[in-house]
C-alpha positions as CSV (number, residue, x, y, z in Angstrom):
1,X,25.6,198.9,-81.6
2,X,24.5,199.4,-85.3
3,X,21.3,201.2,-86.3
4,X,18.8,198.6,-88.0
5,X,18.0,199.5,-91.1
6,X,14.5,201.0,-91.4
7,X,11.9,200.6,-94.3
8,X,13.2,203.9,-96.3
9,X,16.7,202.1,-95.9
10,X,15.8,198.8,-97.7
11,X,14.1,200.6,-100.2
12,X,16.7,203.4,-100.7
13,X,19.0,200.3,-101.6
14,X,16.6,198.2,-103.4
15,X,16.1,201.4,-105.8
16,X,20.3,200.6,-106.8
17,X,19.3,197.4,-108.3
18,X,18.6,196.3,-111.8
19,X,14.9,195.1,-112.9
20,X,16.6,191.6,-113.2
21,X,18.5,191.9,-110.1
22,X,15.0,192.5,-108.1
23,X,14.1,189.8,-110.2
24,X,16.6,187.1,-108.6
25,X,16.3,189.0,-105.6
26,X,12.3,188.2,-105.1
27,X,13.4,184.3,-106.7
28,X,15.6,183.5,-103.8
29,X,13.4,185.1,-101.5
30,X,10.7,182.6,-103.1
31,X,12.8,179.7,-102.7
32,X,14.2,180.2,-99.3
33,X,11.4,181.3,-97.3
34,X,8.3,178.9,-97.3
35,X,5.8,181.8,-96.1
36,X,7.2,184.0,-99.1
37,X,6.8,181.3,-101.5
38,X,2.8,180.8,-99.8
39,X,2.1,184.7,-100.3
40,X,3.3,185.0,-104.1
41,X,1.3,181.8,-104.6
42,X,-1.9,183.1,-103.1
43,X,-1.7,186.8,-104.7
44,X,0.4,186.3,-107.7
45,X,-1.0,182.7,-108.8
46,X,-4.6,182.9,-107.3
47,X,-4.1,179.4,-105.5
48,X,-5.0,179.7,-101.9
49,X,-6.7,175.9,-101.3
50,X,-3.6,174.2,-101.3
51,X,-1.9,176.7,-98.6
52,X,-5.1,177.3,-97.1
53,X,-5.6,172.9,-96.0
54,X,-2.0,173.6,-95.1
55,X,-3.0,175.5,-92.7
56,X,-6.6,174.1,-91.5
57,X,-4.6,170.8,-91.1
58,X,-2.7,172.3,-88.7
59,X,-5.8,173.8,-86.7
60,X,-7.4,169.9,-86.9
61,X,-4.2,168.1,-86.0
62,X,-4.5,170.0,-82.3
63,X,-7.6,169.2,-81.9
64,X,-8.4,165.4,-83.3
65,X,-6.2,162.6,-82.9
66,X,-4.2,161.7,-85.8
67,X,-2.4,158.5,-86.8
68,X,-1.1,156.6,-83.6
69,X,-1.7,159.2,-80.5
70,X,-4.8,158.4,-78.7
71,X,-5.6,162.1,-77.9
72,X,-5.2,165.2,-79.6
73,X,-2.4,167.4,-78.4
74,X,-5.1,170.7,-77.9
75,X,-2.8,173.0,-77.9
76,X,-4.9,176.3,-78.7
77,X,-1.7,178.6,-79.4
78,X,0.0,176.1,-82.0
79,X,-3.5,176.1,-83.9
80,X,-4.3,180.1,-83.4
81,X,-0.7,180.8,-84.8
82,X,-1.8,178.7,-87.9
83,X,-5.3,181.0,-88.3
84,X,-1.9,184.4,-87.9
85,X,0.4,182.9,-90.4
86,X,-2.2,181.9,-92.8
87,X,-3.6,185.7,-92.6
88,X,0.0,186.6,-93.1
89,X,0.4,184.7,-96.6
90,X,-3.3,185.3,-97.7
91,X,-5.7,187.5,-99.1
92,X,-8.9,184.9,-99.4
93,X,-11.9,186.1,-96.8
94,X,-13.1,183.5,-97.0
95,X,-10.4,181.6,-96.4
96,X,-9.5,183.5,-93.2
97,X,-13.0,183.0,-92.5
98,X,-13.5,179.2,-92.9
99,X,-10.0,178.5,-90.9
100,X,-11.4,180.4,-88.1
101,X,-14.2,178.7,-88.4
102,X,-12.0,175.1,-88.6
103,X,-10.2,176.1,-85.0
104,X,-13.9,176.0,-83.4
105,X,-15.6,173.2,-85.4
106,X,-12.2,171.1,-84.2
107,X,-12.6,172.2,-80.6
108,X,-16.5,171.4,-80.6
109,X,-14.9,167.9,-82.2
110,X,-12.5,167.2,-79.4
111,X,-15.1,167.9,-76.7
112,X,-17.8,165.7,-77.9
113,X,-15.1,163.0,-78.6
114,X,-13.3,163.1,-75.3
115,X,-15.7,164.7,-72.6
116,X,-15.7,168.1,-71.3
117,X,-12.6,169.8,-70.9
118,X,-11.8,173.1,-69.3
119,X,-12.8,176.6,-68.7
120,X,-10.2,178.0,-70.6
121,X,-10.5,175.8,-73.6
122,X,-13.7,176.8,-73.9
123,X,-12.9,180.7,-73.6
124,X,-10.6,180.2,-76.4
125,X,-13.2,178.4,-78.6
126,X,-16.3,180.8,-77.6
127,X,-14.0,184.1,-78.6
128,X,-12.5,182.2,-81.8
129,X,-16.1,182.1,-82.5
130,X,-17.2,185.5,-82.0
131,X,-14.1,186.5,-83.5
132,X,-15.0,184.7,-86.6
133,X,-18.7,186.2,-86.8
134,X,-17.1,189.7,-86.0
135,X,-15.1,189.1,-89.3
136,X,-17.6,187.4,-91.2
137,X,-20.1,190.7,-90.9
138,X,-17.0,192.9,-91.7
139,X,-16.1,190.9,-95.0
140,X,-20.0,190.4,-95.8
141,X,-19.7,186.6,-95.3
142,X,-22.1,185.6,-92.9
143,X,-24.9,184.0,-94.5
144,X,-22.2,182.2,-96.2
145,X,-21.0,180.7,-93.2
146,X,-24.7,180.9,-91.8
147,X,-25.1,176.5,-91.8
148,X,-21.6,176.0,-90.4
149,X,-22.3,178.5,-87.8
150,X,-25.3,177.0,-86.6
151,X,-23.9,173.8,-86.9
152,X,-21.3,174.6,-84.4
153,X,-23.6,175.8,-81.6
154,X,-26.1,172.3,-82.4
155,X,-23.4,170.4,-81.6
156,X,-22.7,171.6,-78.4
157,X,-25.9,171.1,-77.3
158,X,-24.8,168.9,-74.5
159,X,-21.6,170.7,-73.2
160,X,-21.2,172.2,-70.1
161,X,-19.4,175.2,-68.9
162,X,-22.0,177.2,-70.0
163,X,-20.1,176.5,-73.8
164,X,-23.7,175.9,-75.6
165,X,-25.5,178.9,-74.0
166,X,-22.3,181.3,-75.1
167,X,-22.0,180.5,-78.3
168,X,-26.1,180.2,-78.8
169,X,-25.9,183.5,-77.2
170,X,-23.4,184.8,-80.2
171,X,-25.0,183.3,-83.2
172,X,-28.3,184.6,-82.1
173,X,-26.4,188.0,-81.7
174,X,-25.4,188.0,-85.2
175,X,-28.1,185.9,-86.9
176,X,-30.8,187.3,-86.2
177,X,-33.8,186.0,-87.0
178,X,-35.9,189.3,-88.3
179,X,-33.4,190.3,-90.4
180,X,-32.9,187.0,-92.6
């Protein structure tokens, strides 16, 4: 079986080409591959919103019924691997921020629209949560976020599984109220 060719090895050969064949090189790249195409648009161009609903539709649709379906699908691993690619293909904080924020405020949606729902589903939306305040104090963003934040754990006031008391737990972990 053939070695795969390691990092060194790609750039050992992209060092061969011309400027202009690096050129049509990163073009086709562009064209072909939609995530490529996302990344140069959000780090060359400076145009994350457009990728970034892409994205946080993505998140929503799991979570909320859309067009004819009566339910939401809720399938927490399709709308977590649309909060991985979009880190993947962008560089906005915030962005990464406010999606994460999206997969919880669309959980918190689907449970007050269709009842309560399971233990797991709410594991996945209390550490999606915490997960989003984690990064939010890394990045400096929380009192940007502080309203949505809050917002989330209000309306869960009347969940059960112990959802409200975790994520009251976490907010009041991170907001506290002597430092603001």
């Amino acid at each position: 079986m053939a070695k795969k060719p390691t990092l060194t090895d790609l750039k050992k050969e992209l060092r061969k080409k011309t400027q202009n064949e690096l050129v049509e090189e990163i073009a086709h790249l562009y064209k072909t591959f939609s995530n490529v195409k996302e990344f140069y648009q959000t780090s060359f161009f400076n145009d994350d919103s457009a990728v970034l609903e892409k994205y946080k539709q993505i998140v929503q649709n799991e979570f909320i019924a859309t067009g004819r379906s009566l339910f939401p699908k809720m399938r927490a691993s399709v709308a977590r691997k649309a909060i991985s690619d979009y880190k993947k293909v962008s560089c906005s904080n915030i962005g990464i921020a406010d999606i994460m924020l999206t997969y919880v405020e669309s959980g918190v949606h689907c449970t007050n629209e269709y009842g309560d729902i399971d233990e797991p589903f709410y594991n996945s939306m209390e550490s999606m949560y915490e997960s989003a305040l984690k990064y939010m104090v890394k990045e400096d963003l929380l009192l940007e976020f502080q309203d949505r934040a809050e917002d989330i754990v209000t309306n869960t006031s009347h969940c059960g599984w112990g959802f409200h008391d975790e994520l009251n737990h976490l907010y009041h972990a991170y907001y506290r109220e002597d430092e603001q």
